[in-house]
N, C-alpha and C positions, 0 to 999 in steps of 0.2 A: 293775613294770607289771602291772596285773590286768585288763586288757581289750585286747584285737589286733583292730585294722581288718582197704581191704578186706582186710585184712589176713586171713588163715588161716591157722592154726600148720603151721607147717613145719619138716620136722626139716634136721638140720644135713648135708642127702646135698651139700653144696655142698664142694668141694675146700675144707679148710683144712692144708696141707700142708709144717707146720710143723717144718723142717728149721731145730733154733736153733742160731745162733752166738755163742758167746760175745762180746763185747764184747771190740774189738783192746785196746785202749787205755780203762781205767778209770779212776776214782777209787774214794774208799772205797766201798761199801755199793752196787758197780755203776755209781756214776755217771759220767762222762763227765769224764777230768783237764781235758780241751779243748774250750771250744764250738765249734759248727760254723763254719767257717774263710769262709763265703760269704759274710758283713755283721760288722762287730763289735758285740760287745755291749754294751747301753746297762745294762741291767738282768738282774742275776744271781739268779735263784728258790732258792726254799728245796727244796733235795736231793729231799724227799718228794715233791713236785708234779710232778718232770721226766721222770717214765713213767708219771704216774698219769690215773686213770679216777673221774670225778666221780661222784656218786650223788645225787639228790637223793629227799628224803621228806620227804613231806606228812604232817607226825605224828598229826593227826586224822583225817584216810582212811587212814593206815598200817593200822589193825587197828580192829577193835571195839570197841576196849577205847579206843581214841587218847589214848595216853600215852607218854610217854619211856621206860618200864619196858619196852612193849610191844616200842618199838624197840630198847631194851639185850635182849631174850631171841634176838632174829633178827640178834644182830650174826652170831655164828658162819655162818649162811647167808650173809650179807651178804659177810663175808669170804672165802669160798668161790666168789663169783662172781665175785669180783672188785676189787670197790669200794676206793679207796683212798682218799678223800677224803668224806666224809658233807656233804651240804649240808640242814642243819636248815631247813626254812620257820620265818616267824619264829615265838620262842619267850614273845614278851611279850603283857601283856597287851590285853585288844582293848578299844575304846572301846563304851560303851552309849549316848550320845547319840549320836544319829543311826545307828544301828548300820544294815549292813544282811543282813536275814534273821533265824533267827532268834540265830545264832552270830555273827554277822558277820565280816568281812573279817581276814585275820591279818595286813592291811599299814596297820587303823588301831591304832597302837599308844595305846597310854594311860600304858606306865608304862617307856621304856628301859632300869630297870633291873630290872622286875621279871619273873614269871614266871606264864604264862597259866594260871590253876589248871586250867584244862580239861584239860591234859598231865601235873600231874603239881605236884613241888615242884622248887626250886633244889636240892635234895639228889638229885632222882632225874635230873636231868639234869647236872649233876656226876659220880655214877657212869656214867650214858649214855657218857659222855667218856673217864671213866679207864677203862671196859672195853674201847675203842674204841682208848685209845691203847696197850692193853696187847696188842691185837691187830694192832697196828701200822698201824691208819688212826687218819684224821686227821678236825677234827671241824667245820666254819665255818657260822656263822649269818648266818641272811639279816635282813641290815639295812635301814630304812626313815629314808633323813636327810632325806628331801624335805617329808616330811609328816607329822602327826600326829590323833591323834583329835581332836575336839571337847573332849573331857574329861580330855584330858592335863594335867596340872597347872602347863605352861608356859604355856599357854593364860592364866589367869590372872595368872601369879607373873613371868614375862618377855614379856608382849606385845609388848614390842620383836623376840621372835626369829622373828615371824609377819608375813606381808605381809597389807597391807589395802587394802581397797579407795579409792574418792574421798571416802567417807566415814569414813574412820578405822577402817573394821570388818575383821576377816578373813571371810575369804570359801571356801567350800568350791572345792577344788582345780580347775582349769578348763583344757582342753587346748581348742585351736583355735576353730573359729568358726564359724555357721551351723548344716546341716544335721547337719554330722562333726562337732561340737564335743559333748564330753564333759565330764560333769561329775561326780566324785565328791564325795558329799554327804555321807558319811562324815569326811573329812578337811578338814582346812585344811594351807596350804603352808606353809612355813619361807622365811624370809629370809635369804639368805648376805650380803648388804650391812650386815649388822648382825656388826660383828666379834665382840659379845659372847659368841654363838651357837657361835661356832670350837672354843671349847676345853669349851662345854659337851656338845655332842653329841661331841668326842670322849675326853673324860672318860666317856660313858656305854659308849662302844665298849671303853675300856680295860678298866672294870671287870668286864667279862666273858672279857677277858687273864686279870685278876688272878685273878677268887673262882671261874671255871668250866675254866679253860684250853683255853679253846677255841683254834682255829688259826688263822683270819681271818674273813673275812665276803664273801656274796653280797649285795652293795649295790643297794638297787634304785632305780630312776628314776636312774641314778648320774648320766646326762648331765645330770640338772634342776641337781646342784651344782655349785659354780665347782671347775675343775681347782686352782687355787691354794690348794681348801679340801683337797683329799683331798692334795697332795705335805706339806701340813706334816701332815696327820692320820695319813698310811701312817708319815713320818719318826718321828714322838711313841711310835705302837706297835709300831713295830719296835724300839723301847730295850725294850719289855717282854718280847717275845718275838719271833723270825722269824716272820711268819704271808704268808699267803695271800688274795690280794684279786681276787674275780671281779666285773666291773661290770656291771650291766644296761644296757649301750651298746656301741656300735661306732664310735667315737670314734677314730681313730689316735692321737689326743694325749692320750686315758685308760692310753695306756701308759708315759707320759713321770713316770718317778718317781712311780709310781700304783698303776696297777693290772696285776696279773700276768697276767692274762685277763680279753677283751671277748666279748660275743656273737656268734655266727657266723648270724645272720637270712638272711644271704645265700646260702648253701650251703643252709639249709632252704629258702628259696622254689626254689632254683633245681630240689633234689629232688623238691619237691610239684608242679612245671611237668614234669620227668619224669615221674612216675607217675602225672600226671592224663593223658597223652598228648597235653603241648602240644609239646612238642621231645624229643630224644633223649640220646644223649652228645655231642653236638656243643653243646648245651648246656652240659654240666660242662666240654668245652674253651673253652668260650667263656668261661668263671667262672676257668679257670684263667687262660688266656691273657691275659683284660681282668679282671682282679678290679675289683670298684666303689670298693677303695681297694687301697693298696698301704701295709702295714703291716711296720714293720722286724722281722727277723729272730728277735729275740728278744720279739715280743710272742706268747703262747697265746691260740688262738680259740678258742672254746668250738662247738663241735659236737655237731650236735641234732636229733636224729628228733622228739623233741616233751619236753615242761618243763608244767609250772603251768598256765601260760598259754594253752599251744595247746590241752594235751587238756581243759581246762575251756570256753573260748568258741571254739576254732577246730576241734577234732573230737582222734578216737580215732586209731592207728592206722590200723586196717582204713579210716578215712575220707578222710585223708590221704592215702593211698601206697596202699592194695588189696594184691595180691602183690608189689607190689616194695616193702614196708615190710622186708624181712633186708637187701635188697640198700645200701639206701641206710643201713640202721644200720652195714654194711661198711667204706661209703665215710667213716665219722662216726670208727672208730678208724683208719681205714688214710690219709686223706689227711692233711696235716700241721695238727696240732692236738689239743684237749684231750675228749676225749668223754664225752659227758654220757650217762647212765643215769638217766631218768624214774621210780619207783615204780612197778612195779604191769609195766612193760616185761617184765621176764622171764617175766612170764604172759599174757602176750597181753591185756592188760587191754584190753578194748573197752566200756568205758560213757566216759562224759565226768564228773568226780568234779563233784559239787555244791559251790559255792567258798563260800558260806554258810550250808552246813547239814552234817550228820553225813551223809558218806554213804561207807562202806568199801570199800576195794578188794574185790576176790571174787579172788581169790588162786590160787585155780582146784589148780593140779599145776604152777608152777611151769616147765612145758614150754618154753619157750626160755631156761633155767638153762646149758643146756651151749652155748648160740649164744653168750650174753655170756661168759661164760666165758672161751671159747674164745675172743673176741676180748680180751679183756683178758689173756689170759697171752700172747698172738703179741705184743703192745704191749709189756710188762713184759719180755720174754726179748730183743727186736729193738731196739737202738738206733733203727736207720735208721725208727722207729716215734717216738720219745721226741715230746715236746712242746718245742715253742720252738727256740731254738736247740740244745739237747740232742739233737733228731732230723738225719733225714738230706738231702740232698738229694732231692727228686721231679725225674724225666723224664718227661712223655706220651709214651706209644713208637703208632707205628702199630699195629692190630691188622688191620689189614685190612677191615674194619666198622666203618659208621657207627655201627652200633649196640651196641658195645662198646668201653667206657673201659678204656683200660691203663696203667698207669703203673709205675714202678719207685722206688724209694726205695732210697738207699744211703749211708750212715756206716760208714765206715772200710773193714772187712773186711765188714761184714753187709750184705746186701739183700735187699728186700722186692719182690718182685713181685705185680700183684694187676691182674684183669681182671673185668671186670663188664658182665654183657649188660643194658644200659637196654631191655631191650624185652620181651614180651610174646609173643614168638615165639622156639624157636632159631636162636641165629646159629652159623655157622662165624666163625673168628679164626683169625689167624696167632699162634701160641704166642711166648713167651720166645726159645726155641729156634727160631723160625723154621719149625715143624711145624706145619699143620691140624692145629686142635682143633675140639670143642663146646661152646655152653654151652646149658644149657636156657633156660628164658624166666626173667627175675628170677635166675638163680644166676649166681656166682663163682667164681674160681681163687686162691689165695694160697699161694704159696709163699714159704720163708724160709731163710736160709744165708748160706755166703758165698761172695765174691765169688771170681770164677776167675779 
């Protein structure tokens, strides 16, 4: 998706009070011999993904230079904050008909197997990869099955794999109707009715298995494809290699032999309704309580202070959220699911990146390096934190305050406790321990151990 219908650096004085427990009960390399015992499980993820912390980079505002080289020299940072999963924007080439701006769009592809010279060659993101897995993250590109350039060479040589109009023609991509009706001019659609189409686009997914070894793919428009395309397409790639599949939807049935994690849209609106001062925590109870779906146990939601898409046409941080932009990043690794780390985040990035022209992060100091951090090692060390069914069960417990979310998380012998004042004033709360506490306006309390 490339279009959607006050932040002030603060340092980390907010309790992160990280008392860790080892894991009762393991498997190898830390992970969990048992999934969680509350639902069974339909679908079992690859080891690496089940306490991990997403990243995404936008390779052309990465740096100055916007190259894959740029992004192989700042893995070691990268690694240091945290990141365990790299999510590449995509890496192919961009269409010059109909482009738009003067770079254009990196979701009209032109060539699925090739590589955008703007970034760099297939050799320098190949080592991107092997540096990446030697540091022990993992590496997934974001894929575009829905649509393609003008000038992609299927266009041409398989018309049948493109929908058309009443007159035989394709037609540049077209969402809704009337006044809200959008239209990118850039792309034409893909037809999944055309069985031909099946094993071509995933013949081009694979070959980036074989020649790059990458891990899996951030799919996007993933709802535009039929479910029955992606269960044989995940089946086909998983002989090559385990990998990892996040979908640009919120689909409950994008989990059903698919995809390993959906988008979590819902926990962000309901954040941005908090910290505009439409409702409070009675809000996130109300998201808990009545979620707008109810997704099985073992599906990962992706959770998200802001991604691509929002800080390009929907705002920055600071526009978002204002001060409660830490609180709600809290709520993105501590409630159950997979958290996403945006580029440019750990520095308070406050411009909105230009999506068709060169425009680079400003990188600043870095200054909330020890915020993510710190929440990505409380995730990594706490089960009762994991993703999916790897984590633990969540309680809302009373805090005593409307205006403060508390809940607990608990797998096996580890829990996580973790409270958060939604408001803009200090509250008193009744503590864990049943003791008056404070919190200031926008801060938290997290504590970690085990259980008594």
């Amino acid at each position: 998706m490339r279009t959607l219908t006050r932040f002030a650096p603060l340092t980390l004085a907010a309790t992160l009070a990280l008392t860790f427990a080892l894991p009762g009960a393991a498997g190898a390399a830390g992970v969990p011999a048992v999934p969680a015992a509350e639902a069974p499980s339909v679908m079992e993820h690859v080891a690496w993904s089940r306490n991990a912390t997403l990243y995404q980079v936008n390779v052309r505002q990465y740096s100055k230079e916007g190259t894959f080289n740029a992004v192989t020299r700042d893995l070691p940072r990268l690694k240091k904050l945290g990141a365990d999963i790299l999510w590449l924007m995509p890496v192919n080439p961009i269409g010059k008909d109909k482009r738009k701006g003067t770079l254009g769009s990196y979701y009209a592809v032109s060539d699925y197997t090739g590589v955008n010279p703007e970034f760099g060659t297939l050799a320098d993101l190949k080592r991107l990869v092997k540096q990446a897995h030697g540091m022990g993250m993992k590496v997934i590109l974001d894929w575009v099955p829905n649509h393609t350039a003008w000038d992609h060479p299927w266009v041409k040589q398989h018309p049948e794999y493109y929908k058309k109009n009443a007159e035989g023609n394709v037609y540049p991509v077209t969402y809704g109707e009337g006044p809200t009706q959008e239209i990118w001019e850039d792309v034409v659609g893909l037809d999944y009715t055309s069985k031909a189409l099946w094993p071509a686009m995933t013949e081009a997914m694979a070959y980036w298995l074989r020649e790059a070894d990458i891990d899996g793919f951030r799919c996007d428009v993933a709802s535009g494809v039929p479910q029955a395309y992606w269960q044989q397409a995940v089946a086909d790639l998983n002989k090559i290699k385990p990998i990892f599949m996040l979908a640009e939807g919120d689909w409950v049935e994008m989990h059903d032999r698919a995809f390993d994690a959906t988008y979590s849209w819902d926990l962000a609106d309901t954040m941005r309704k908090i910290a505009k001062g439409e409702g409070g925590a009675q809000l996130l109870r109300d998201w808990v309580a009545k979620p707008p779906r109810v997704y099985p146990a073992d599906a990962y939601r992706m959770r998200f202070t802001n991604n691509h898409d929002f800080n390009s046409w929907v705002g920055t941080d600071r526009e978002l959220y204002g001060p409660a932009y830490q609180a709600m990043a809290v709520l993105t690794f501590t409630l159950p699911g997979m958290p996403l780390v945006y580029n440019g985040q750990e520095s308070g990035i406050d411009k909105r990146l230009e999506f068709f022209e060169k425009d680079p992060i400003d990188w600043k100091k870095y200054e909330l390096t020890p915020f993510y951090a710190g929440l990505a090692k409380l995730k990594h060390a706490n089960p009762a934190l994991w993703n999916g069914q790897y984590g633990g069960d969540m309680v809302v417990r009373d805090a005593g305050n409307e205006n403060v979310f508390a809940f607990t998380r608990t797998r096996g012998a580890n829990v996580v406790d973790v409270a958060v004042n939604l408001s803009g004033a200090q509250q008193q709360y009744t503590g864990k321990d049943g003791k008056p506490a404070a919190l200031a306006p926008w801060r938290w309390t997290i504590s970690a151990g085990k259980a008594h």
